[in-house]
Chimera marker file (.cmm) of the C-alpha trace (Angstrom):
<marker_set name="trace">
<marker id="1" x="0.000" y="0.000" z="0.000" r="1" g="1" b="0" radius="0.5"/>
<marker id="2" x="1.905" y="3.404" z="-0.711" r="1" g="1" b="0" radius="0.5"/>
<marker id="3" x="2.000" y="5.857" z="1.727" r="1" g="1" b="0" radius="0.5"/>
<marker id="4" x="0.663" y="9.680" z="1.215" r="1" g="1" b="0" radius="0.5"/>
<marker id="5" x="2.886" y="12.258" z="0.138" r="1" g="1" b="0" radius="0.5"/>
<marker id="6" x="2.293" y="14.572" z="2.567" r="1" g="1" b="0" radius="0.5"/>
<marker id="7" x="1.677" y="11.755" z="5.970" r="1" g="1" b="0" radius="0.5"/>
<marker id="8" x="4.745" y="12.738" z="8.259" r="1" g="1" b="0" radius="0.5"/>
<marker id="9" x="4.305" y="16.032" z="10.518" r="1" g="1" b="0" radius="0.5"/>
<marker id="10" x="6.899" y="18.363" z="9.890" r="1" g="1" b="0" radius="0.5"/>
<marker id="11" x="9.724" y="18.880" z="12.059" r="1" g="1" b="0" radius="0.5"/>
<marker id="12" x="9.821" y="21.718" z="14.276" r="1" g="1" b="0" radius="0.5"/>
<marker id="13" x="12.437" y="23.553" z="12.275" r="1" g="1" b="0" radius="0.5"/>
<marker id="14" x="10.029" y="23.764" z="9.683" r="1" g="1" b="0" radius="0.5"/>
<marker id="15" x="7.234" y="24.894" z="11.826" r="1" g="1" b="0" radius="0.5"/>
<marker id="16" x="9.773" y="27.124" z="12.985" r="1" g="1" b="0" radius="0.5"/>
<marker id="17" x="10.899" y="29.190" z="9.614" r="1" g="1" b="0" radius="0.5"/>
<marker id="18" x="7.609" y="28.813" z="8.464" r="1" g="1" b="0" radius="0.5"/>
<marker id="19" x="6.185" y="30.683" z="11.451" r="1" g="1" b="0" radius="0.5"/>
<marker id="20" x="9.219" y="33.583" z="11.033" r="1" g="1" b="0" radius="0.5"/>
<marker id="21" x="8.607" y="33.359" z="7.468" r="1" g="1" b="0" radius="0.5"/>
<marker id="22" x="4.933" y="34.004" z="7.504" r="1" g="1" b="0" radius="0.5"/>
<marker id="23" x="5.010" y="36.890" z="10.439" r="1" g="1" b="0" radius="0.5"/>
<marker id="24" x="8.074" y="38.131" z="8.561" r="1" g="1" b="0" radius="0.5"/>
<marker id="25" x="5.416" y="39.064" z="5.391" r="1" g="1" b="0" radius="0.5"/>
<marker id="26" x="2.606" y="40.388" z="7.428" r="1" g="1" b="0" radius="0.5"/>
<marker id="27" x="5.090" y="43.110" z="9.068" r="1" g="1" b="0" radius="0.5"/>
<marker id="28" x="6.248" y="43.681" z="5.561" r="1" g="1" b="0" radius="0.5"/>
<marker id="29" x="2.678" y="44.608" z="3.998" r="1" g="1" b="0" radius="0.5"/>
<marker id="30" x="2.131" y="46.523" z="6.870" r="1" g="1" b="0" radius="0.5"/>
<marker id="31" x="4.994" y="48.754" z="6.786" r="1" g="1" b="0" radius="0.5"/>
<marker id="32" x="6.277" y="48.667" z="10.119" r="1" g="1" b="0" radius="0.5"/>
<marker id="33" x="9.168" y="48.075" z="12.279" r="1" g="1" b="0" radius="0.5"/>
<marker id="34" x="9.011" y="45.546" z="15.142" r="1" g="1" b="0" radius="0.5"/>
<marker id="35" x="12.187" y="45.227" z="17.146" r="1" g="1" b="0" radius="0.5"/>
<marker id="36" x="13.598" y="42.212" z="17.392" r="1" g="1" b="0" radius="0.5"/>
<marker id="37" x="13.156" y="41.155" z="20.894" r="1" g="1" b="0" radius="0.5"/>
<marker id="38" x="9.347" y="41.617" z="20.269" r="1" g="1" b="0" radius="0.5"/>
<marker id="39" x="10.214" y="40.147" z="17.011" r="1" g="1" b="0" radius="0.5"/>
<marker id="40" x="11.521" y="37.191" z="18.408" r="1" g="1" b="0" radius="0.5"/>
<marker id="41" x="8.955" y="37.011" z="21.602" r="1" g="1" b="0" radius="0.5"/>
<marker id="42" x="6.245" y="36.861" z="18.759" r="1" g="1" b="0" radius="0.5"/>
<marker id="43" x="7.751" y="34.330" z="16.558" r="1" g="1" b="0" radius="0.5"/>
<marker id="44" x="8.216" y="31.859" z="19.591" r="1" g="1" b="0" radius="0.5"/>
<marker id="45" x="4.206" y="32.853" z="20.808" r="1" g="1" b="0" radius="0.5"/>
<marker id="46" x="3.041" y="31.972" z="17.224" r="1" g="1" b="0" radius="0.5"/>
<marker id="47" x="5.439" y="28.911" z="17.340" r="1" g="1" b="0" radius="0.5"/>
<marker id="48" x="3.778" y="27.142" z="20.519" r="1" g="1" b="0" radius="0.5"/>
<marker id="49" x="0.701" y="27.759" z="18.737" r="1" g="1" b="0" radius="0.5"/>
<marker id="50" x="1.266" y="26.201" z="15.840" r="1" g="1" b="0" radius="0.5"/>
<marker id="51" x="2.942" y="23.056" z="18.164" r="1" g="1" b="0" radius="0.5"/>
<marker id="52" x="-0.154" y="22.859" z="20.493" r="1" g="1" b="0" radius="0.5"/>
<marker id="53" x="-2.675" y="22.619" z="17.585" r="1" g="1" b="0" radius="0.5"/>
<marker id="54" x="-0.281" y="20.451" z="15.070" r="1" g="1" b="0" radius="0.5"/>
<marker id="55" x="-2.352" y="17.576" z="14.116" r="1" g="1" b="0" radius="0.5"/>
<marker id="56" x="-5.306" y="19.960" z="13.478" r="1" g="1" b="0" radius="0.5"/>
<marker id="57" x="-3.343" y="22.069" z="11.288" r="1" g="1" b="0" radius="0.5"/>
<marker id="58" x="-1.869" y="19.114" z="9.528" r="1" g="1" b="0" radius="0.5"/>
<marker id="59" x="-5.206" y="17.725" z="8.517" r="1" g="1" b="0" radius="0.5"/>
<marker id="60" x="-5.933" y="20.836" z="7.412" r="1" g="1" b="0" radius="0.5"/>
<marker id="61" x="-2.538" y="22.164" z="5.649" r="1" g="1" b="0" radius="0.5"/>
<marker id="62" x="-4.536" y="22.784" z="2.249" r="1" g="1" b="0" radius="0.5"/>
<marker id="63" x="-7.504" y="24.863" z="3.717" r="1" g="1" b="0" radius="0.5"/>
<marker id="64" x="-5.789" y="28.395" z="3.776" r="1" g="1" b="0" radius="0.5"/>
<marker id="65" x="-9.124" y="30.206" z="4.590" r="1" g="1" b="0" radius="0.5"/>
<marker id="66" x="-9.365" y="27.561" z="7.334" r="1" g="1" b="0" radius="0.5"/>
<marker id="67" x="-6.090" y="27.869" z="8.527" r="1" g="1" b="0" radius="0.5"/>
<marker id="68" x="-6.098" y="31.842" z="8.397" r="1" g="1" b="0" radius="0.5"/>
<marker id="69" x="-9.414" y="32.039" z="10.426" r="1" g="1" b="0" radius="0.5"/>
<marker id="70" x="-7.555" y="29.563" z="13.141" r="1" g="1" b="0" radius="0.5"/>
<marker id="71" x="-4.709" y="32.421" z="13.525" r="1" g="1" b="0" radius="0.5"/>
<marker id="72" x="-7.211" y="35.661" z="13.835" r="1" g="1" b="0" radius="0.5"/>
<marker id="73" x="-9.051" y="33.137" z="16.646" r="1" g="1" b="0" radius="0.5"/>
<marker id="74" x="-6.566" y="31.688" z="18.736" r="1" g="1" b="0" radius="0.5"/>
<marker id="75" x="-2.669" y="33.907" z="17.365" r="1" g="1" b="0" radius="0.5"/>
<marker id="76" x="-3.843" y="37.498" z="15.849" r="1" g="1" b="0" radius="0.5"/>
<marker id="77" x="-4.854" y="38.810" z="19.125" r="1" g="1" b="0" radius="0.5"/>
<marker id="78" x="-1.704" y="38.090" z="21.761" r="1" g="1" b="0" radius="0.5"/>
<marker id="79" x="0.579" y="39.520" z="19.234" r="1" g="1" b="0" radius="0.5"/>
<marker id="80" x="-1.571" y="42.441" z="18.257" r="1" g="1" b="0" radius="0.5"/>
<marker id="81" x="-1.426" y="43.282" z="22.028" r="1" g="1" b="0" radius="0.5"/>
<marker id="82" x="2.762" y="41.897" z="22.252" r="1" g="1" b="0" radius="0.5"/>
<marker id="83" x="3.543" y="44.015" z="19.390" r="1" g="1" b="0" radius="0.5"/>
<marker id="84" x="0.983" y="47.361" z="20.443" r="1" g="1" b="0" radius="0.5"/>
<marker id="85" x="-0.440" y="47.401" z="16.874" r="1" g="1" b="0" radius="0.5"/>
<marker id="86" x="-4.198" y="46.891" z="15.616" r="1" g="1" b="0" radius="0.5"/>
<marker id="87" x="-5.142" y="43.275" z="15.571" r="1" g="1" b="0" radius="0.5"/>
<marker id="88" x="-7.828" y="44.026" z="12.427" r="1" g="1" b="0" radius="0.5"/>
<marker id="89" x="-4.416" y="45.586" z="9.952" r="1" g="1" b="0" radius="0.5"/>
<marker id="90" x="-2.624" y="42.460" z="11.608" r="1" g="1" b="0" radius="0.5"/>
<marker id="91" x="-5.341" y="40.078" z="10.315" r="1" g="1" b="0" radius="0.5"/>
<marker id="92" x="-6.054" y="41.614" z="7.406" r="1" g="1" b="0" radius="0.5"/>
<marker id="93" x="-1.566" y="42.089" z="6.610" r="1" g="1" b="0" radius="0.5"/>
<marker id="94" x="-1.536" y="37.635" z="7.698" r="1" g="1" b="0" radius="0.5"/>
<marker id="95" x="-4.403" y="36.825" z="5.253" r="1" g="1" b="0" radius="0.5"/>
<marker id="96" x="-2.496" y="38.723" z="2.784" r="1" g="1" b="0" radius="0.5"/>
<marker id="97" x="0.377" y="37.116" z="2.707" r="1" g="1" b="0" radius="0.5"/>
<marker id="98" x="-0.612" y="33.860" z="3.997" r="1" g="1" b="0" radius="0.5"/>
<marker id="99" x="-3.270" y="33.313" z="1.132" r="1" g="1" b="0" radius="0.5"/>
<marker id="100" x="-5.959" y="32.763" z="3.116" r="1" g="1" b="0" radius="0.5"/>
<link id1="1" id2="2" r="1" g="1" b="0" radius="0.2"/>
<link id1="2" id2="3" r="1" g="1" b="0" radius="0.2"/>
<link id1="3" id2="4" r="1" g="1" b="0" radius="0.2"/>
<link id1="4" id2="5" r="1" g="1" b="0" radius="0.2"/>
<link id1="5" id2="6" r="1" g="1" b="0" radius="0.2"/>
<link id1="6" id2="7" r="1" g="1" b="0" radius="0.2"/>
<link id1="7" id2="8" r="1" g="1" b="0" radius="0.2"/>
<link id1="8" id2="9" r="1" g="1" b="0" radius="0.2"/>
<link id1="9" id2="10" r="1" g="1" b="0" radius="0.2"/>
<link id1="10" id2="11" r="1" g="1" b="0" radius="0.2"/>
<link id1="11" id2="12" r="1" g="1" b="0" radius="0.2"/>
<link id1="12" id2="13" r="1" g="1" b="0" radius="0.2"/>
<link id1="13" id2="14" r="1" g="1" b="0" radius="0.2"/>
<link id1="14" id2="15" r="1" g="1" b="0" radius="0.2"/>
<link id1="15" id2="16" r="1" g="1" b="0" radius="0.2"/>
<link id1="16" id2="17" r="1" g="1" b="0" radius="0.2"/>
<link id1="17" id2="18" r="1" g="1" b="0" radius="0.2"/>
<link id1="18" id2="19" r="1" g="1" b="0" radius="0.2"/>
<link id1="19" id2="20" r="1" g="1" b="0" radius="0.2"/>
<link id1="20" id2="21" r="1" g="1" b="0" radius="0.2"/>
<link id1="21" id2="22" r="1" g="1" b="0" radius="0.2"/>
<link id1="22" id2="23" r="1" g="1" b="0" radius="0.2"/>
<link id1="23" id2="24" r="1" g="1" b="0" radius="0.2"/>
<link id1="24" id2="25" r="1" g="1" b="0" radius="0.2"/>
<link id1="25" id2="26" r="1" g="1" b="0" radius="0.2"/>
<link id1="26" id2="27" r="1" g="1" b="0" radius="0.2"/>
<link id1="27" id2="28" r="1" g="1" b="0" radius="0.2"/>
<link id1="28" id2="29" r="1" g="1" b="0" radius="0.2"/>
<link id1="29" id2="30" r="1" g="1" b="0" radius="0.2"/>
<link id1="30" id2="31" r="1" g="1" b="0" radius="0.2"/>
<link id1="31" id2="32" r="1" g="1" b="0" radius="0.2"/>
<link id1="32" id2="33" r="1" g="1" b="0" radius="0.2"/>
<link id1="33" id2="34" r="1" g="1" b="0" radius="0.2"/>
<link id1="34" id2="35" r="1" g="1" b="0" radius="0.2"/>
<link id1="35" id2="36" r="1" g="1" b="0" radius="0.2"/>
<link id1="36" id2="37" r="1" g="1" b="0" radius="0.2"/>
<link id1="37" id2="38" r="1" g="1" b="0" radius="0.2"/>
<link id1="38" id2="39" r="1" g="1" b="0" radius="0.2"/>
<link id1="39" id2="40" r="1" g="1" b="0" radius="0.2"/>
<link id1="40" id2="41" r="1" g="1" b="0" radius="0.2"/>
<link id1="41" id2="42" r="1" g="1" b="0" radius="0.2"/>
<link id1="42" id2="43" r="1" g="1" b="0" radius="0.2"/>
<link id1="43" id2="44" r="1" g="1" b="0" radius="0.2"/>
<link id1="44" id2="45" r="1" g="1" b="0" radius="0.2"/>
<link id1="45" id2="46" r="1" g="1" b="0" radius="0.2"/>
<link id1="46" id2="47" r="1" g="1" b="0" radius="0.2"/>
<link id1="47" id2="48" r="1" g="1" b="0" radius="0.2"/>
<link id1="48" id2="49" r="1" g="1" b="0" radius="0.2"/>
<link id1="49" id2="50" r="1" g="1" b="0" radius="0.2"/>
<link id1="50" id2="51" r="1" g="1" b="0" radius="0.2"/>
<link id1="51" id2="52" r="1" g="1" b="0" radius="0.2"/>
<link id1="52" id2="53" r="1" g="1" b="0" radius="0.2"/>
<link id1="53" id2="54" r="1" g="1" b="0" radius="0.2"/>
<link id1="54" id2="55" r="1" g="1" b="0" radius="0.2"/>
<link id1="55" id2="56" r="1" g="1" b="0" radius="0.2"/>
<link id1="56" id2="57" r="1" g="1" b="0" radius="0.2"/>
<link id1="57" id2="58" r="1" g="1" b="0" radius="0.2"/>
<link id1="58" id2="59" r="1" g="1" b="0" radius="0.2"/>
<link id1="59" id2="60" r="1" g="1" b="0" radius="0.2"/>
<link id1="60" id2="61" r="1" g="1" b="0" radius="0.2"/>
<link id1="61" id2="62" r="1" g="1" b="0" radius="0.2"/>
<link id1="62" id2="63" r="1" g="1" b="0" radius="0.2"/>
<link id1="63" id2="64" r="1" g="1" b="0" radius="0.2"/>
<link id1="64" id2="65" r="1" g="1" b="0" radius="0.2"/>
<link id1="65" id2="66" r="1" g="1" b="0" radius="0.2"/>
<link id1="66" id2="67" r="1" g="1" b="0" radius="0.2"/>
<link id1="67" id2="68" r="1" g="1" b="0" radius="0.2"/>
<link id1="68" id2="69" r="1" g="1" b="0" radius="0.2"/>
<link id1="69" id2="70" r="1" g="1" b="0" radius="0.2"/>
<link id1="70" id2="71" r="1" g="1" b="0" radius="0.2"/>
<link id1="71" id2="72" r="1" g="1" b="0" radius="0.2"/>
<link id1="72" id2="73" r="1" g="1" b="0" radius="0.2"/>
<link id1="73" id2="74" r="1" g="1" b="0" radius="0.2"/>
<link id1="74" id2="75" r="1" g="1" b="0" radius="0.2"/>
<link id1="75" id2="76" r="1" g="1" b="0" radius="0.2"/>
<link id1="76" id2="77" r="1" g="1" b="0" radius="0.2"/>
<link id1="77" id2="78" r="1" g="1" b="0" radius="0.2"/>
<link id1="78" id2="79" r="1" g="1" b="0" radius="0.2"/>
<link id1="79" id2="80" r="1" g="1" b="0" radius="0.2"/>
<link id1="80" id2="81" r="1" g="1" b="0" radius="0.2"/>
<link id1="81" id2="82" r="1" g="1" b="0" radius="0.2"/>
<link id1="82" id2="83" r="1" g="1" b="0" radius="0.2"/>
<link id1="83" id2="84" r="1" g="1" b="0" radius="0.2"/>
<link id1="84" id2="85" r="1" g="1" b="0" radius="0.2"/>
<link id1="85" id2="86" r="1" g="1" b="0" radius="0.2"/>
<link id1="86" id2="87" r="1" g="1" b="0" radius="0.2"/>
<link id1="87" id2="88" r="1" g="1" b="0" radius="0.2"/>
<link id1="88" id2="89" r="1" g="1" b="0" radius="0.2"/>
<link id1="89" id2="90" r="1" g="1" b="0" radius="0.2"/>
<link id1="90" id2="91" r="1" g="1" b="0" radius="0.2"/>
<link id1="91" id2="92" r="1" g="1" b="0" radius="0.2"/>
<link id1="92" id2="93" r="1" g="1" b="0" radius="0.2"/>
<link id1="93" id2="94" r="1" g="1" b="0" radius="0.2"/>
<link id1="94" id2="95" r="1" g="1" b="0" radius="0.2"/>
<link id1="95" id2="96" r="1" g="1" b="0" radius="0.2"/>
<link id1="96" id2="97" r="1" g="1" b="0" radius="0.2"/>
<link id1="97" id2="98" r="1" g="1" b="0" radius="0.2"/>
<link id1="98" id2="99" r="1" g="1" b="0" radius="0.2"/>
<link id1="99" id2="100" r="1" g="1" b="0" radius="0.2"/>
</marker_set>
């Protein structure tokens, strides 16, 4: 029986540059500077996230919309607050980039 392309979780240095990768473009389309200690404080918030949800958002790694409404619920609003900007831009900025 052959096995799914896509069965193994990834590793958490994936999760991890895809996390940085995907905050990195929402800062970018909102044309702002974050320092990097909130930078950083961010990435690892939206990292233990991702790892406490993993099998959910494996199953669901092709449903963008799905995905992007899972970050404005349970991400979008600690780092608005972390990062003192306003959570809607934020959302709006993540489903921009994100494709959601």
């Amino acid at each position: 029986m052959p096995k799914a392309k896509d069965a193994t979780l990834p590793t958490p240095r994936g999760i991890r540059r895809a996390c940085k990768k995907e905050l990195y473009r929402a800062i970018k389309r909102m044309k702002i500077h974050i320092s990097d200690n909130l930078l950083k404080q961010g990435e690892q918030l939206y990292y233990h996230k991702v790892i406490g949800n993993l099998i959910w958002i494996h199953e669901n790694h092709s449903n963008r919309k799905l995905l992007c409404q899972w970050w404005e619920r349970e991400v979008s609003e600690e780092l608005a607050t972390l990062w003192e900007i306003d959570q809607d831009k934020l959302n709006h900025a993540f489903r921009d980039g994100f494709g959601g």
